[in-house]
N, C-alpha and C positions, 0 to 999 in steps of 0.2 A: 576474255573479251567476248559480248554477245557481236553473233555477227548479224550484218545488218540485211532485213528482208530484200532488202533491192542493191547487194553490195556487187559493185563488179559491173554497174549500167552507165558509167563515164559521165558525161557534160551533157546537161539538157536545159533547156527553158521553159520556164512556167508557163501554162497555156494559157493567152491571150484572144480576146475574138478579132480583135482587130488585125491580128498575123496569124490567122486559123493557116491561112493557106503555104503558107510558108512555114508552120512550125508541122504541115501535113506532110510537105516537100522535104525537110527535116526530118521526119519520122521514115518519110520509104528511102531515105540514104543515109540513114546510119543514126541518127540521134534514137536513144532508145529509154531517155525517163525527162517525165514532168511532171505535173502539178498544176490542179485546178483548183484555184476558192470555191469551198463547197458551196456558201452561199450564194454563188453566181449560180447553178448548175440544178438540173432534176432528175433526179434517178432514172425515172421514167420518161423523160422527153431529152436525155444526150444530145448536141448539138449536131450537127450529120457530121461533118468536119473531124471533130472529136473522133465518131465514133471509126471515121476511114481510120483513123490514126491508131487507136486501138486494135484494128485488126492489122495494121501492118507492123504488130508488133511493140508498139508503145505503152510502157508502164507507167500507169497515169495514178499518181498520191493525191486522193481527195485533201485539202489542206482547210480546214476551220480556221475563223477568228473571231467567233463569236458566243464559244459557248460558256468562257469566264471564271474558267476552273480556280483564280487564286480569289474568286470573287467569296462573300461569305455562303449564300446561296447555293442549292446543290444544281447541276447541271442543267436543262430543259430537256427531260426526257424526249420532246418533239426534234429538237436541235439533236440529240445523240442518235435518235433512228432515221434521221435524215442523211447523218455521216455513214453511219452502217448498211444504206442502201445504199448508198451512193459508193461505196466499199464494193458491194454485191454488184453494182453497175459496172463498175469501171474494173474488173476483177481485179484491184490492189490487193498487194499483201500487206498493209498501212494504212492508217492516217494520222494525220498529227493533226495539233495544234500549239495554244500558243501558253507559259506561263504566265498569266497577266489576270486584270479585272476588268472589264466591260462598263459593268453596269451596278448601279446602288438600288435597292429596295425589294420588295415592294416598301414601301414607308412604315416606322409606326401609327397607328391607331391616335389621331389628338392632330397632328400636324395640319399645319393650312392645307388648304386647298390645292395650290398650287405643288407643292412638293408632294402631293398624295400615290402618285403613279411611279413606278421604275423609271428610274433615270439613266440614259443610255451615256454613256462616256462619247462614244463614238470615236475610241481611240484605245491601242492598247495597253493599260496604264499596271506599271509596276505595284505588288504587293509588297509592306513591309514586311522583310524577312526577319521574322523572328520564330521560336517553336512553336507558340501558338498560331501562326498564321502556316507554318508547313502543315500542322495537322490538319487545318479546315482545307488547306490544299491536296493533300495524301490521300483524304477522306472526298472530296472529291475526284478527284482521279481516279480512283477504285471505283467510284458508281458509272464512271466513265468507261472505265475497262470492261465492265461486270456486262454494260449495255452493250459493246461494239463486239463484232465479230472477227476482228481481227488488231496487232497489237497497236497501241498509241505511240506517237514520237509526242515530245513537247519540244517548242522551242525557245531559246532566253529572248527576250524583248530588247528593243533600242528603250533605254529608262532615259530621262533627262531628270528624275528627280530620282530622291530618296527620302526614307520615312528615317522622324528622330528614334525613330521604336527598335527601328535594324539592329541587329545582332550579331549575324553573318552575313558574309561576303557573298557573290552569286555563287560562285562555285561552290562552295560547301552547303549551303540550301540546293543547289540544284545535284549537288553528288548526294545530300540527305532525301529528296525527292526520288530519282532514281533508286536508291537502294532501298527504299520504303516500301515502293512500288514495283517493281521490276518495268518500267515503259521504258522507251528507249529516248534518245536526246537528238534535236533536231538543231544543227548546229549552226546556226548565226553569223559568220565571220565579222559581216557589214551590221550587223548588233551590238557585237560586241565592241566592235570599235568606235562606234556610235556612243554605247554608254560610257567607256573609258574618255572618252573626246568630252563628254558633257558630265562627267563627277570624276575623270581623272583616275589615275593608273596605270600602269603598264599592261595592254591588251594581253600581249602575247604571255606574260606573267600568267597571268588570271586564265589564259585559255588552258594553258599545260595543265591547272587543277581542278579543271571541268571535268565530268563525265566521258572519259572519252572514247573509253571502252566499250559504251553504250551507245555510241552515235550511230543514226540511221544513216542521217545524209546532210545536205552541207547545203546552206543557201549562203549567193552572193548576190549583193543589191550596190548602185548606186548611189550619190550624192557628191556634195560639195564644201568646199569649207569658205566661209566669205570673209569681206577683208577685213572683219574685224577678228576673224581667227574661230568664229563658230561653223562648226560641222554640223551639216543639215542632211539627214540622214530621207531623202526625198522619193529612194526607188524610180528617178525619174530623170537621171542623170547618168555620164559614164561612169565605169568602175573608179574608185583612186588605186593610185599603186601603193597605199599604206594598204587595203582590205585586198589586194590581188598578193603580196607578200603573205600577210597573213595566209589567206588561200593556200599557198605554195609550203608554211611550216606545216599545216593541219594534215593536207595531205604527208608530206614528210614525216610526220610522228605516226599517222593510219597505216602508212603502206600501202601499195600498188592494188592495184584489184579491190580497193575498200569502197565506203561508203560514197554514191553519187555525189554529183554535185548541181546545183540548179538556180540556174540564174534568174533574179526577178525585174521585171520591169512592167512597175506598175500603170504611169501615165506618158505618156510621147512615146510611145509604142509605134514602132518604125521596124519593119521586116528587115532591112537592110542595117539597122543600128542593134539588133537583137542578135543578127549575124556576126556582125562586128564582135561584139560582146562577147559572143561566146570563142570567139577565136582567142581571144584575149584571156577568158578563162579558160582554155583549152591549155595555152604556154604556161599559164602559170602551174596547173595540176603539172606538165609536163616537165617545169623545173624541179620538179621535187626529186630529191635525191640524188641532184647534179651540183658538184662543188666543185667551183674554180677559185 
């Protein structure tokens, strides 16, 4: 088992600016890991807030979503020295990002007008997993590694689709990813339950033949399932206790002392609901390994 750079820093929440001051309050009594959207953030101009947090001890994982490693395209050299000061800023022993595609083109040469420029997704959108597409992914990855000063996590994505082209199952592209590469895996719970809810599966099936050995650290998000029985995967809602279970086996198969865990909340960002949250992910890490 690789161990994890940041294994052994408990429950923390992703940094938000809207709950700076309480995830500051967080940091001087005991919360000791999170996580910033690199694209939010400037190496050089750290937010003050942040940076209190920082010195009282807080390990802060620059997290990308935009640089599009399963895209065909190789990386934005700008985008990857962005992440590696922002690595140098924050002194992480990490960064991650995301398995997924971003963006289409630049275009062929002949195409209208319109379609002539890069087309942004604006959205993380799954690669068909076949060999061919792990190679143009692997081979990214490595211009990725080669550029950053410190090692990469990847994380699986919420998919609500799949390509006819697929081959393999997430886990075994993402264990062929991993052994390819040697990066480490950034683990999903609220992802994966996500994609299982929306192409079907047994979650916890599929998680047991992940990477697991490789995992840095553990994200849990929110959402909801509405009455027509679709799971909306929102980061903007409470936990469920299908993704707070899961939470509780992952831990249970890591063991004690492992890889962080970090909770997101991306929009209704409320001090007092983040708090919440994280109590709630606190029990669950805290069941693990408790059978009645």
């Amino acid at each position: 088992m690789t161990r994890s750079p940041v294994a052994g820093l408990g429950v923390g929440a992703g940094w938000r600016s809207a709950i700076a001051d309480d995830l500051l309050d967080l940091a001087r009594h005991g919360m000791s890991f999170s996580e910033v959207v690199a694209e939010n953030v400037r190496p050089d101009d750290l937010p003050p807030r942040l940076v209190e947090a920082l010195r009282a001890g807080l390990t802060v994982v620059p997290h990308g979503v935009t640089l599009g490693l399963a895209g065909g395209a190789p990386p934005d050299p700008a985008r990857l020295r962005h992440l590696s000061a922002l690595a140098v800023a924050t002194g992480s022993p990490l960064v991650s990002e995301h398995v997924a595609f971003v963006r289409a083109g630049p275009a062929e040469s002949g195409t209208d007008g319109l379609h002539a420029d890069v087309l942004e997704a604006g959205h993380l959108v799954p690669g068909a997993r076949t060999p061919d597409a792990l190679a143009v992914l692997v081979d990214n990855v490595r211009i990725a590694q080669d550029a950053l000063r410190v090692p990469l996590a990847l994380e699986n994505i919420a998919a609500t689709l799949t390509w006819p082209e697929t081959s393999m199952d997430e886990a075994e592209f993402l264990t062929a990813l991993v052994e390819a590469t040697g990066c480490l895996f950034l683990l999903d719970v609220a992802n994966l339950h996500a994609t299982c809810s929306a192409l079907g599966g047994d979650p916890r099936a599929l998680l047991d033949r992940m990477p697991l050995d490789h995992v840095a650290y553990v994200h849990v998000a929110g959402g909801f399932t509405d009455p027509d029985g679709i799971y909306w995967d929102t980061h903007a809602h409470d936990l469920t206790d299908d993704v707070l279970a899961l939470l509780t086996h992952v831990v249970d198969v890591l063991g004690p002392g492992g890889p962080p865990v970090l909770l997101e909340r991306d929009t209704d960002v409320d001090g007092a609901v983040v708090r919440a949250e994280l109590e709630r992910v606190q029990r669950a890490v805290d069941r693990a390994g408790v059978r009645t």
